[in-house]
LOVO-927848 format. One line per 10 residues: their letters; for each residue x, y, z of N, C-alpha, C. Coordinates in steps of 0.2 Angstrom, whole numbers. Layout:
<recs>
A = X:Y:Z:X:Y:Z:X:Y:Z | ...;
</recs>
This chain:
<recs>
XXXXXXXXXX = -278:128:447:-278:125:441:-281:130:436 | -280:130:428:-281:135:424:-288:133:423 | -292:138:422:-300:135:421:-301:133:412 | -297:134:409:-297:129:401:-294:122:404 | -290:122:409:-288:116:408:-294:111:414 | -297:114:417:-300:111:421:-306:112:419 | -308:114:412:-315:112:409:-312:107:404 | -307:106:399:-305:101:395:-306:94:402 | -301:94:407:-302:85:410:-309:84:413 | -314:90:413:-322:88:413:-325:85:410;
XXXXXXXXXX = -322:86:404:-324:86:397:-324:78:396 | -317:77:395:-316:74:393:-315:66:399 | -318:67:404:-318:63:411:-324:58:408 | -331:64:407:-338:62:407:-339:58:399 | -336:57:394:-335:55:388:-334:48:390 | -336:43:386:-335:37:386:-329:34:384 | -326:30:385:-320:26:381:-324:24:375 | -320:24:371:-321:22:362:-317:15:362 | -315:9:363:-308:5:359:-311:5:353 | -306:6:349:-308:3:340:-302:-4:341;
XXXXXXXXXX = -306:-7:336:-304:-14:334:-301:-11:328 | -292:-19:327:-290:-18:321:-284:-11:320 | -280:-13:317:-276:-9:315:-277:-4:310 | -279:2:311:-280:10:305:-286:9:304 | -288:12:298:-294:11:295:-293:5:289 | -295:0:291:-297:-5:285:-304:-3:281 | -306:-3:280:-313:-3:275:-316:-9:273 | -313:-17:273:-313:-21:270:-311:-25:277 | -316:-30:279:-314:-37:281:-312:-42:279 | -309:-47:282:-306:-52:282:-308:-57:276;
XXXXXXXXXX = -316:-58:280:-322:-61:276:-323:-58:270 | -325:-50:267:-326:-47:265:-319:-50:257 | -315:-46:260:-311:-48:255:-308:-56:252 | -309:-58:257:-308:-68:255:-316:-69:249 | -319:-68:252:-327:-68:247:-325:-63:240 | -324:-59:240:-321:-55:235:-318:-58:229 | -311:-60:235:-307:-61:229:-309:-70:228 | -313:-74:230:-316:-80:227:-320:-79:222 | -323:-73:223:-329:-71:217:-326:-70:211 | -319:-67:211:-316:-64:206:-312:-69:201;
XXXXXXXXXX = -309:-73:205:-306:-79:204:-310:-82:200 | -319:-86:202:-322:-87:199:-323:-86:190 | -327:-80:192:-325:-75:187:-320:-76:182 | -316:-76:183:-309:-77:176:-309:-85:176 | -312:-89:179:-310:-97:176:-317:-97:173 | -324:-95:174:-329:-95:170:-325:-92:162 | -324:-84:162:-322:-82:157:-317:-86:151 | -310:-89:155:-310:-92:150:-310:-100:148 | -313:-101:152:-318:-108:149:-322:-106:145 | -325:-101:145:-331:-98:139:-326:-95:130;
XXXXXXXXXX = -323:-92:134:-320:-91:128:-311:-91:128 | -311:-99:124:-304:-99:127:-298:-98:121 | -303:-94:118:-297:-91:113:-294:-85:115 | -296:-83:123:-290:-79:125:-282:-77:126 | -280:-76:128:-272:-76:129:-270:-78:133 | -272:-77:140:-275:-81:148:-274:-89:146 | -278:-92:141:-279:-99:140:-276:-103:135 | -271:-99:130:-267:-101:126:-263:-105:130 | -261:-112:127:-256:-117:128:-247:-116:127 | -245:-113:130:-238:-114:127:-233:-119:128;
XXXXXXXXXX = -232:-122:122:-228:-129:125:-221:-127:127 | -218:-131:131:-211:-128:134:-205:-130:129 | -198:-127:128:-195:-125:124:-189:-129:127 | -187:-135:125:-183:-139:127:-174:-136:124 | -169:-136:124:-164:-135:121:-161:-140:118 | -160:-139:112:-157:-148:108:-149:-146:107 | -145:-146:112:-139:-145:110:-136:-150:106 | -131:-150:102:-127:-152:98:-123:-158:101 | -119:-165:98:-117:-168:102:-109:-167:99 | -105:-166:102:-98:-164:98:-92:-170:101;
XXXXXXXXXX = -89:-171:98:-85:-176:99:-79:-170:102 | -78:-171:106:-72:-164:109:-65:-169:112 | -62:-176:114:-60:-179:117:-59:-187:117 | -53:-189:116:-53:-197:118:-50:-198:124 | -54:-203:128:-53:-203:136:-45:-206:137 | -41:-211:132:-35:-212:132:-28:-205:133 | -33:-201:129:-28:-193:128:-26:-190:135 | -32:-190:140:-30:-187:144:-29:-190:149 | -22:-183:153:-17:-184:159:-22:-181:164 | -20:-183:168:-23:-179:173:-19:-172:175;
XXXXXXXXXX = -21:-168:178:-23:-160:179:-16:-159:171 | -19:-160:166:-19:-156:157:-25:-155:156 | -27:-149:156:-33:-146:151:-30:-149:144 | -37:-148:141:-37:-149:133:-44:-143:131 | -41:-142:126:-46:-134:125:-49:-137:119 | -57:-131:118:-62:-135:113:-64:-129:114 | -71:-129:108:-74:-126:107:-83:-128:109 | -85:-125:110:-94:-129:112:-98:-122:115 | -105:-120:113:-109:-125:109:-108:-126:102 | -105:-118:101:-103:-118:92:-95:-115:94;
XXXXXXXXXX = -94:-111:87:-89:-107:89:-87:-99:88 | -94:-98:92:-94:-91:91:-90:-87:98 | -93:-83:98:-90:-78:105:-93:-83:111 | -87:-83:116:-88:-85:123:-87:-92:122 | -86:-96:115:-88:-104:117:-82:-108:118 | -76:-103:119:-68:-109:123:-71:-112:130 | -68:-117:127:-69:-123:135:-64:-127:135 | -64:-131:142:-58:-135:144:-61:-142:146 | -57:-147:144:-59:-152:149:-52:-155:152 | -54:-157:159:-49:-162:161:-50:-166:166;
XXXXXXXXXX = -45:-170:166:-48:-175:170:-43:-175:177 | -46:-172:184:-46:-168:190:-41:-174:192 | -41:-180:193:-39:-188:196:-44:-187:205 | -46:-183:206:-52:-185:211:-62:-184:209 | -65:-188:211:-71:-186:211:-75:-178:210 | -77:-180:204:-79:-170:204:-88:-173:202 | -90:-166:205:-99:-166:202:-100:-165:195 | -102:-171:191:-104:-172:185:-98:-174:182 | -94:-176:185:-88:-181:184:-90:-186:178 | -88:-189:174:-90:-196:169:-82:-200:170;
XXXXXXXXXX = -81:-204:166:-76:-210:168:-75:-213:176 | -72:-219:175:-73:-224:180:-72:-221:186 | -67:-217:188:-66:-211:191:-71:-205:195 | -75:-205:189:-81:-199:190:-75:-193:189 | -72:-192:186:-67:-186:186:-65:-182:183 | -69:-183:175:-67:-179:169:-73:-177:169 | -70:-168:170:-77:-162:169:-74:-157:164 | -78:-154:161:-77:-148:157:-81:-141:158 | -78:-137:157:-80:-130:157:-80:-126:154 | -83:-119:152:-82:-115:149:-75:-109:151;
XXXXXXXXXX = -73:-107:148:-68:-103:149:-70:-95:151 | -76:-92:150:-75:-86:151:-84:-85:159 | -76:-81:163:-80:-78:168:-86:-79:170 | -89:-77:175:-96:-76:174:-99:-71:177 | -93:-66:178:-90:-59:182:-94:-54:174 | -89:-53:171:-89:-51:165:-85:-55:160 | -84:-59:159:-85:-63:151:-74:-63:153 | -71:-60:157:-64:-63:158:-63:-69:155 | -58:-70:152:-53:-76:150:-49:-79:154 | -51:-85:157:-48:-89:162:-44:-95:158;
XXXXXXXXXX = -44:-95:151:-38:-100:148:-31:-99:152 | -30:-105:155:-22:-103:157:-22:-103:164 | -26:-105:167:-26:-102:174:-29:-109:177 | -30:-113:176:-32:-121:179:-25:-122:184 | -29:-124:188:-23:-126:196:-25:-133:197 | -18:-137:198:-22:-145:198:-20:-148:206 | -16:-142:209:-16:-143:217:-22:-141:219 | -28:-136:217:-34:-133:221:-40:-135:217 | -37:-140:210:-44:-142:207:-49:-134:204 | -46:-129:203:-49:-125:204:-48:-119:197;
XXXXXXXXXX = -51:-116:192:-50:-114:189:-50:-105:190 | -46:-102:188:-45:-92:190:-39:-94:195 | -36:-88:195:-40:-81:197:-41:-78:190 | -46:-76:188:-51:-72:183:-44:-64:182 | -41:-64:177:-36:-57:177:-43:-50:178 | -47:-51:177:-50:-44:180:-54:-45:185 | -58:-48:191:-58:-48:195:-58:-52:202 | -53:-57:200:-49:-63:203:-55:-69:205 | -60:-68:201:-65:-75:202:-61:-80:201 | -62:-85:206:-60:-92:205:-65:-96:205;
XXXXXXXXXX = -65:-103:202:-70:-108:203:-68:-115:204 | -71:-119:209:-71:-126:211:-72:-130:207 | -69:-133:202:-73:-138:197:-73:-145:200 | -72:-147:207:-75:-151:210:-82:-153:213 | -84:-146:210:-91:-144:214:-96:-140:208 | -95:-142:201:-99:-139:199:-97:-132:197 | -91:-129:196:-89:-124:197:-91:-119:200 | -93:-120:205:-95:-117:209:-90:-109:212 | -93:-104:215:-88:-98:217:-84:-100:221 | -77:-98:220:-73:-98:227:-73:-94:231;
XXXXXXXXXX = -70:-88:227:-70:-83:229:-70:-75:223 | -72:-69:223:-71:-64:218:-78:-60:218 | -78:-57:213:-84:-54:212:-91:-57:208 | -88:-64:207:-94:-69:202:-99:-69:207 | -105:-71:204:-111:-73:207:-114:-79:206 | -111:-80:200:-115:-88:198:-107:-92:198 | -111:-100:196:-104:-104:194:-104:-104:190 | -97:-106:188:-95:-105:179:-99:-112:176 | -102:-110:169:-106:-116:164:-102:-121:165 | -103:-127:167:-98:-134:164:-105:-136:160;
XXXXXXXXXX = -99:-140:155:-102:-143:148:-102:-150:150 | -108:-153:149:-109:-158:151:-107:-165:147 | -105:-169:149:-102:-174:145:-106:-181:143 | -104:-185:138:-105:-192:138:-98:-196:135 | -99:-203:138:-92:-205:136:-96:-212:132 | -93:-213:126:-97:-217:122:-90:-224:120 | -86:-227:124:-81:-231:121:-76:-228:124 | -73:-225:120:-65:-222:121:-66:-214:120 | -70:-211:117:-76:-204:113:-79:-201:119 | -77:-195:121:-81:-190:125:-82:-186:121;
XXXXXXXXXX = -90:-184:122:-95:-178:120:-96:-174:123 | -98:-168:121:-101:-163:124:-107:-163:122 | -112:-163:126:-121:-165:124:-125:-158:128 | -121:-154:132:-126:-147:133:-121:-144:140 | -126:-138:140:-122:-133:146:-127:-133:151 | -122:-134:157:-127:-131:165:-124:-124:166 | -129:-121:163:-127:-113:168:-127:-109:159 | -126:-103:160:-128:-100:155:-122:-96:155 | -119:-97:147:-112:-93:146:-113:-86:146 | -107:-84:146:-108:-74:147:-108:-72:141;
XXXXXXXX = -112:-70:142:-113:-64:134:-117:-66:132 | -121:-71:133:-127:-72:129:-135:-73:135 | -138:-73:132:-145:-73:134:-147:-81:133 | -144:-84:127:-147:-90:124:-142:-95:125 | -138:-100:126:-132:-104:124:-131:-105:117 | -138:-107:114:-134:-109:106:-136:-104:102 | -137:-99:106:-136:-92:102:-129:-89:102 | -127:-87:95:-119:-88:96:-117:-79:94;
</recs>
């Protein structure tokens, strides 16, 4: 044997084991850091108790959305699978919509039925025009002419299939007598950030 090699396993023969506890080097215990971060915690709810004209302790009330109630349809008008087209929340960009009445069970359905649902017409792909494309054999509205999104309006317009990610807005309904409303949106129309931003 090499005599560097057979003075290193001497060496290293007569040396104690070391185990370290714990993964790497932590510098901070469990304890440590739990006691830490309660001090710290502490700390900020004293502050702004004491001074609570901070920004931390400002109140901000939550922002309810007051859509508009629109008379868009009489319940005697509609056939079953005929769209009837409208406008909502206003009649800016993106605000075509359809309603009709599916003749089965749809989610958020109104009439005795549960069956008259309305939606927005554009994509939620990129903002495609789906006017003209309702299918009343698959309950379904697309394919979307840019990249073939469909949606279930049985289900909340949920995706069928294409490149959408979300489901199309349905406008949600009230039926007052013989009178359907449009009273708000589920889901958030394309091209805007706000709905009754128009």
């Amino acid at each position: 044997m090499d005599a560097n090699l057979k003075a290193l396993t001497a060496s290293t023969i007569d040396e104690p084991v070391v185990k370290k506890k714990g993964h790497g080097k932590c510098l901070m215990s469990r304890r440590r850091f739990l006691l830490t971060s309660g001090a710290a915690t502490a700390t900020t709810t004293v502050l702004v108790t004491l001074y609570p004209g901070t920004p931390h302790a400002q109140q901000v009330p939550a922002v309810v959305a007051s859509y508009p109630r629109k008379l868009i349809a009489k319940l005697s008008e509609l056939t079953v699978d005929e769209p009837l087209d409208f406008t909502y929340p206003d009649d800016g960009s993106y605000s075509e919509s359809m309603i009709v009445k599916l003749g089965v069970e749809a989610g958020g359905g109104i009439g005795a039925q549960k069956d008259i649902v309305a939606y927005n017409y554009s994509c939620t792909h990129q903002g495609g025009d789906l006017s003209g494309t309702y299918k009343g054999d698959t309950k379904s509205l697309g394919a979307c002419p840019l990249h073939l999104s469909t949606y279930d309006l049985t289900r909340h317009g949920i995706l069928i299939s294409g490149q959408a990610y979300q489901s199309l807005p349905q406008v949600l309904l009230e039926l007052d007598g013989d009178d359907i409303y449009a009273v708000g949106v589920f889901g958030l129309i394309y091209g805007r950030y706000d709905n009754l931003q128009g």
